[in-house]
N, C-alpha and C positions, 0 to 999 in steps of 0.2 A: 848192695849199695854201701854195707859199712864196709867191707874189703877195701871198694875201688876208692873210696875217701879215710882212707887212714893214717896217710903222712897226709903232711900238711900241704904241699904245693895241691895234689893232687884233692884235697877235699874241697881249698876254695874253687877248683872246677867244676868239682862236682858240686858244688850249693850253686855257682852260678848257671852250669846247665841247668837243673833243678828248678831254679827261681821261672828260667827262662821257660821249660815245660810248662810253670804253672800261672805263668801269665798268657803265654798262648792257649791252653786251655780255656780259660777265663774270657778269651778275648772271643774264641771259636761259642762260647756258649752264649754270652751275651748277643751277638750276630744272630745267631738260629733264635735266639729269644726273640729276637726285634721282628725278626723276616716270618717269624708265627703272630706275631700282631698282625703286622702288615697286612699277610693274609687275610686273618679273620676280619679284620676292618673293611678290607676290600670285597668280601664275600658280602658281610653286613647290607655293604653298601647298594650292591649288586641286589639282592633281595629285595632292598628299598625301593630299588627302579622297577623291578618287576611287581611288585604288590601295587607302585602306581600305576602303569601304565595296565595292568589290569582294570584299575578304577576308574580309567577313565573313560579307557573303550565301555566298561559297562555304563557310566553316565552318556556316553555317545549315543549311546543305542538308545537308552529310554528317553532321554531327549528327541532323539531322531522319531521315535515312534509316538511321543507325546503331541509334538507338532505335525503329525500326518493326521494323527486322529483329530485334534482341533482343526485341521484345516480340513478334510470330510465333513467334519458336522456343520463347518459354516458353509460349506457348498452345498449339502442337500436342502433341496427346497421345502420351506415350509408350509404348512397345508392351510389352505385360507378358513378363515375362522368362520363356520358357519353361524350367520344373521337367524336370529330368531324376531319375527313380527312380532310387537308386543298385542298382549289381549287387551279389548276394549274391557273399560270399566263399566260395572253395572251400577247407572246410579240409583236404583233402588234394591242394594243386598239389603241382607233379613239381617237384622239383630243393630242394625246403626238409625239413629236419631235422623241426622243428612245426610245426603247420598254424597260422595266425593267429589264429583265430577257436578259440583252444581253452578258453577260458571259457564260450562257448554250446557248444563240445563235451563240457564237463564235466558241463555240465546234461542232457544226450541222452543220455548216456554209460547211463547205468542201465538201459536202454531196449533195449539194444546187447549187454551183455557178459553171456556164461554164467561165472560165478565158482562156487567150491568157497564154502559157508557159513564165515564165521569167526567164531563163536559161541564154536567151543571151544577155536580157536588165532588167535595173533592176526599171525603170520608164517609165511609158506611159503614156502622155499628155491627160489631161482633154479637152473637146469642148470647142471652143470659148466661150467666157462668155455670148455672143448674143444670143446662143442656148442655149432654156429653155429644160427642161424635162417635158414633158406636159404627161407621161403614168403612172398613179397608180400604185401603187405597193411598195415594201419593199427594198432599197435600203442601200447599204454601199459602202462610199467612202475609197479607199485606198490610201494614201500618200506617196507610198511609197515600194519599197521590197529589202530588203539588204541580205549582206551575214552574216555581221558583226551585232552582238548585239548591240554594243554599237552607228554604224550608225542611226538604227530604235529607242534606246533611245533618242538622240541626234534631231529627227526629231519631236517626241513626245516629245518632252522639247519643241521645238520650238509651236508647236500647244496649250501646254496648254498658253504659253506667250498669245496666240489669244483668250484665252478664250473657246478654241474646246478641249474634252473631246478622247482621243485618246488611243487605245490600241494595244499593240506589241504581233501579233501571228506569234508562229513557226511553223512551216509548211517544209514537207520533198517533193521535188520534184523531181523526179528522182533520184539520187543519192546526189542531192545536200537538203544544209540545207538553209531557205530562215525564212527571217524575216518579216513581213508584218504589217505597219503602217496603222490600220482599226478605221476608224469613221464609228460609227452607232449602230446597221441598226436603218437608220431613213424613216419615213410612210408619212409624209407629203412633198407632192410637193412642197408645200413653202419655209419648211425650208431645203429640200435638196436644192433647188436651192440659197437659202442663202449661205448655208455651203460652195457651191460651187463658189460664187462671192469672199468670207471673203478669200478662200483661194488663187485663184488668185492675188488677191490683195495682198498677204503675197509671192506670188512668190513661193508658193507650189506647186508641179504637183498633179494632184489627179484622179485615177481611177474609175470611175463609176463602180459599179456589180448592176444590179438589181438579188434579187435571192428570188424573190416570189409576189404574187397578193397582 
């Protein structure tokens, strides 16, 4: 290269091929520069498509399989819920004061109990407080028999002031209508004979029935 540029005409030729090599060079490299992006951009790109469309076939599927199993379970039938009969209550269990079921014992009740007519009196004194009740069995005390409703209210106001749980049945006696102020039926000797102190003590009369074992 210094030979062929050592006069003068002949060197500005040579700096100017020279210049010209190394701009074409420069130009060849920046191209292939460009054209290796381009590529890899494109590659990138390409990757991106295929990682989606993988995603989405997999979401297809379990979609697709998600709503086949929900729609099986609502089509198979359901099994009818087997009814159980409820058990009658016993209204005399062992260990309670009243039996539960003593509103359908009220109703039975007339069916059950041997009573003195009270046609001509309308209260009968309970035994001395001294005398226990010492015989097993199912017992109600009655407080009470009127002609008047609102007398058997009035006595049953007084009873629950005591804390005794009391209730008004009507009842047809011969021709007449009678109202009857009934605690119970209570099972335990105990607390009959309680019921029966609390009441004396309040200056209530109160009728014993026994009307069953």
């Amino acid at each position: 290269m210094a030979s062929c540029c050592s006069a003068s005409p002949r060197r500005r030729v040579c700096e100017a091929v020279t210049q010209a090599m190394a701009r074409l060079t420069t130009r060849d490299y920046k191209s292939a520069q460009r054209r290796a992006l381009d590529f890899g951009r494109l590659r990138e790109f390409g990757a991106g498509v295929l990682v989606g469309a993988v995603l989405a076939s997999a979401l297809f599927v379990y979609m697709g399989g998600k709503r086949l199993a929900t729609q099986e379970a609502a089509e198979e039938p359901r099994p009818e819920p087997q009814r159980v009969a409820p058990e009658a209550a016993d209204p005399t269990a062992a260990g309670t004061g009243q039996a539960p079921e003593k509103y359908d014992f009220y109703e039975m009740l007339p069916n059950f109990e041997v009573v003195v007519p009270e046609k001509d009196k309308e209260v009968k004194r309970d035994l001395p407080a001294t005398a226990r009740i010492e015989r097993p069995g199912v017992y109600v005390l009655q407080a009470g028999s009127y002609r008047n409703q609102s007398d058997a209210d009035r006595v049953r106001a007084q009873l629950a002031l005591q804390g005794i749980d009391a209730k008004v049945q009507r009842v047809a006696v011969d021709a007449d209508v009678w109202h009857r102020v009934r605690i119970g039926p209570v099972t335990r000797l105990e607390d009959l004979n309680k019921l029966r102190k609390q009441l004396q003590a309040a200056e209530i009369d109160a009728l014993v029935i026994r009307v069953g074992d």
